[in-house]
N, C-alpha and C positions, 0 to 999 in steps of 0.2 A: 317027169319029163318037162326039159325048157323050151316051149314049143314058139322059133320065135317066125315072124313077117317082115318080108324083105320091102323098103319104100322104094321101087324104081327099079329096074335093070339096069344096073350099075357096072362096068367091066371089073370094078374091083372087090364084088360080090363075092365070085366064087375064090379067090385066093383068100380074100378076109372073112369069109362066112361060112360060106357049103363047104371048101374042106376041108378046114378045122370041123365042123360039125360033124360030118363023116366019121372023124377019128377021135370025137368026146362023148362020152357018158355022158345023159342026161339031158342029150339037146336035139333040140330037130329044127331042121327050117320045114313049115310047112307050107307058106304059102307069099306068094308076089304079087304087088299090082307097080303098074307105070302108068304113065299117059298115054302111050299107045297102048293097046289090048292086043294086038297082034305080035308086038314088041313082045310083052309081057307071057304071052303065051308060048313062044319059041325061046324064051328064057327059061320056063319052067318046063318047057318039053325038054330040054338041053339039059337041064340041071336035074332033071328027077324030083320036081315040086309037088307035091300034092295038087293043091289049088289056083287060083290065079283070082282076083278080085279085079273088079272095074274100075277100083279107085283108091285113092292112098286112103279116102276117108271112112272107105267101107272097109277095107285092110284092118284100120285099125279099131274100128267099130267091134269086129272080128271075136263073139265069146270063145273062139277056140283057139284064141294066140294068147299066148301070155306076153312077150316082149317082141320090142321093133328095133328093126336094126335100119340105122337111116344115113345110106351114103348119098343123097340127095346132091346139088350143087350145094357149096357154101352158103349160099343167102337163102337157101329153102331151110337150115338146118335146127333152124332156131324156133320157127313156125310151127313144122311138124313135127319138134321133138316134145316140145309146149301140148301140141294136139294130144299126142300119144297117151301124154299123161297122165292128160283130163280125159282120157279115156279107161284111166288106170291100167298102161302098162309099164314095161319096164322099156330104157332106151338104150341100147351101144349106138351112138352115134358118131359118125367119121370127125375127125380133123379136118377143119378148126373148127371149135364147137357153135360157133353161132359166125355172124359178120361181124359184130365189133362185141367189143365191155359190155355193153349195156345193154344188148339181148341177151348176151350172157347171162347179163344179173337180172335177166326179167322171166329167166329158164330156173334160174337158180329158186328164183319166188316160187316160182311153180311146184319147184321139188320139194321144197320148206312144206308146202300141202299138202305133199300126196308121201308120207314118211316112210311107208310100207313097200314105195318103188324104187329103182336103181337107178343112176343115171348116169354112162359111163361113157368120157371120150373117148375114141378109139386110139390111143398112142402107144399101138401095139409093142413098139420097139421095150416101153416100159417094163414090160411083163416078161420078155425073157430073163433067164439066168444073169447073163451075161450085164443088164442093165445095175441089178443090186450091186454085183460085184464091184464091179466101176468104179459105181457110187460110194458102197463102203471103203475101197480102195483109198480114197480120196478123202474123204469125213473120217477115216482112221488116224491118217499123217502119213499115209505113203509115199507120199512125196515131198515131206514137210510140212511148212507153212506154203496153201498154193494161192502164187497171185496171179496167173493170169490163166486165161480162159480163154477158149476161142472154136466155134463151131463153124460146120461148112455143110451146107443144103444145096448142091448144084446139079442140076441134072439137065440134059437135051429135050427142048420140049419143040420140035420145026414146024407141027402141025398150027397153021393158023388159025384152024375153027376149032379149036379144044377150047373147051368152057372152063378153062382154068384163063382162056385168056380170056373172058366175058366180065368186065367190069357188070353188068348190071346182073349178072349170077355171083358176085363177090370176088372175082378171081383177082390175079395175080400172083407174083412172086413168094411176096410173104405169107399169104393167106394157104399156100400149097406148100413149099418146102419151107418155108420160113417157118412156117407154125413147131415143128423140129428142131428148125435151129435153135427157135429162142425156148423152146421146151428144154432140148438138152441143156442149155446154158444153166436154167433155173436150178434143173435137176442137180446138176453135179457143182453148181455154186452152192446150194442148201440156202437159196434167199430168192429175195423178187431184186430186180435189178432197175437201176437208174438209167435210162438213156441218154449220154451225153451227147451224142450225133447222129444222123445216120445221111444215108444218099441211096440215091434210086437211078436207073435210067428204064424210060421206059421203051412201050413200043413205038414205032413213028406213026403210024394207024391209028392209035388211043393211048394220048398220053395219060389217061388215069391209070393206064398197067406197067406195073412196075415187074420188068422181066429181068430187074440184076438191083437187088438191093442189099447194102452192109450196113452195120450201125456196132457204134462203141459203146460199150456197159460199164458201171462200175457198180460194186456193193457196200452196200456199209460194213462189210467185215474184212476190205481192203480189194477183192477179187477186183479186177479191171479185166476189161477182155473185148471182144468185136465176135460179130455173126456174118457169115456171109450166106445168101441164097439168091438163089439164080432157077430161072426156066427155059433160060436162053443167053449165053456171056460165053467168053472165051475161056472161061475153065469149063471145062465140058463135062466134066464128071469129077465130082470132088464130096464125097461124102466121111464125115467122123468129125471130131475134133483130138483139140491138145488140150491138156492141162498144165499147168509149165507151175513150178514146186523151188521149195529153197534147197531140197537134199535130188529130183529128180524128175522126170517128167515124163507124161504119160501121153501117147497116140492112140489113136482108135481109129482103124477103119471101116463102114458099113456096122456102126453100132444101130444103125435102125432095119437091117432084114438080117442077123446075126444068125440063123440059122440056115443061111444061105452060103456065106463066107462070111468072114470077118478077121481080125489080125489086129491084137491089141498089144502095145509093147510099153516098158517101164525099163528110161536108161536115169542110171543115177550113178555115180562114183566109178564112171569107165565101163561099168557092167552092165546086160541088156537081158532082158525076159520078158518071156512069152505068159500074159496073166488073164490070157481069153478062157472060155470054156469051151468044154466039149458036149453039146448038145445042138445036132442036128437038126430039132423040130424048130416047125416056125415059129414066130414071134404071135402068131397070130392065132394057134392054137392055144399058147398060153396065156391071150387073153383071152380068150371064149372060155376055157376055163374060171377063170378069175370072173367073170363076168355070169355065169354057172353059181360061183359059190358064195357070191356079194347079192344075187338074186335071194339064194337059198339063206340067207343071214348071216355071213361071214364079210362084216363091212371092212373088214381090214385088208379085203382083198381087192377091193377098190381102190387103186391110187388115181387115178385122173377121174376124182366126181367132179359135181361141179365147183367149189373152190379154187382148185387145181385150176378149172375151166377159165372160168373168170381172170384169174391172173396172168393166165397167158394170152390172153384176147386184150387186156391191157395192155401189156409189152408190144406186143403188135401195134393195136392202137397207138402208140408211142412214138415207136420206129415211124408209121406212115406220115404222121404229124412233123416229126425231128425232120423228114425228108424233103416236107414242106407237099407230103399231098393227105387226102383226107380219109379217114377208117371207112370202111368198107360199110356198107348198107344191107338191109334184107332185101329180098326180094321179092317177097309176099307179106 
């Protein structure tokens, strides 16, 4: 049994955590701690927790948890998931795996240490069906030779005090749906990308947040393409991308909660098909699984270790810089 501890009451705990565990073999959440203890206790009364701990540090101290699961803010993620380690557990930790590159690559050292642990971002969207597919779609020739690429992370975010808009917790635009956009881009290009530009606007309040940022891509194996992500902008909901091909081209809608809805289509030579799947479960199941069986010594089941990690907190780091503002910071 994967017996894992949750860092914080998190609201996206129980959709990313408790009920995929519910419905997996081999896993338990047993126990929570926050900064509030009262918080923390009305979390675990809510959730059916076993225990409740007084602090992230006794949490992980914990000989009766194996793994932590750390949806912390952004700038805590890199701190605690470091901690966890040197504690010898295993980590699922949320998107985006740290504030910039280079805690990345100081999480990354930590794992190089401890060889026997797991260290796994959460980009749930990955682990469905529907992601491989895609991907193989594409790296096959389904759509010829593809040149261009282009992702979209937009979502309504109106609430002023959500700590995605807290520059000094890491927030913003890209560091929240952005971490996706330039994930999918990588994914389905098969390469790391060059940033030729990017732009931002932010909020009037703190202009270190960037609540509407794009940026233009190319690759060395010709792919060129653009990201867009948004918290707050005039497309107001715009989720998937395109792939665009010399024989045909492909759409995806809601390729990150695909067992929710989704609608993926492939027109090429006047003709159009439906090349989604049919699997209902979340995306989020199938990484706790995966996460289950990369624990249990099935490393192949890990696609977003740290590697993975690193490279896309580069791309990030890139866009912020291309924008003309600065990568995002820890926070402890």
């Amino acid at each position: 049994m994967l017996r894992i501890g949750i860092l914080g009451a998190a609201r996206i705990a129980p959709a990313a955590l408790i009920k995929p565990a519910s419905e997996t073999d081999g896993v338990e959440v047993t126990a929570v701690a926050a900064r509030d203890g009262a918080k923390a206790q009305a979390f675990a009364t809510k959730h059916g927790i076993a225990h409740v701990r007084t602090s992230y540090a006794e949490l992980i101290a914990d000989p009766a948890i194996d793994a932590i699961y750390n949806p912390l803010p952004n700038g805590l993620h890199g701190h605690w998931t470091i901690e966890a380690l040197r504690a010898g557990k295993h980590v699922l930790c949320e998107k985006p795996f740290t504030a910039n590159a280079d805690e990345a690559e100081a999480v990354a050292k930590v794992t190089a240490e401890c060889p026997n642990q797991v260290v796994m971002e959460a980009f749930h969207w990955r682990y469905h069906p529907l992601a491989a597919k895609l991907r193989d779609l594409i790296a096959e020739g389904e759509l010829g030779e593809v040149t261009g690429l282009h992702t979209y992370m937009c979502i309504p975010l109106p609430m002023r005090n959500d700590i995605r808009f807290n520059h000094a917790l890491a927030g913003g635009s890209m560091m929240d749906v952005g971490c996706y956009a330039v994930h999918m881009h990588r994914t389905f290009a098969g390469g790391e990308p060059t940033v030729e530009s990017a732009a931002a606007k932010v909020l009037r309040r703190d202009a270190k947040i960037d609540r509407f940022t794009t940026a233009e891509f190319s690759y060395a194996n010709g792919i060129s393409g653009s990201m867009t992500a948004a918290l707050w902008s005039g497309q107001v909901l715009r989720i998937g991308f395109r792939a665009v091909g010399t024989r045909g081209e492909l759409r995806c809608f809601n390729p990150t909660q695909p067992g929710l809805y989704h609608r993926a289509v492939i027109k090429g030579s006047g003709a159009k098909r439906n090349v989604g799947v049919n699997d209902k479960r979340a995306s989020y199941w199938h990484q706790l699984g995966a996460f289950r069986d990369a624990v249990g010594g099935d490393a192949s089941r890990n696609l977003t270790g740290t590697s993975q990690a690193i490279a896309n907190m580069r791309v990030i780091d890139s866009v912020y810089r291309a924008a003309g503002m600065e990568p995002r910071q820890p926070s402890a």
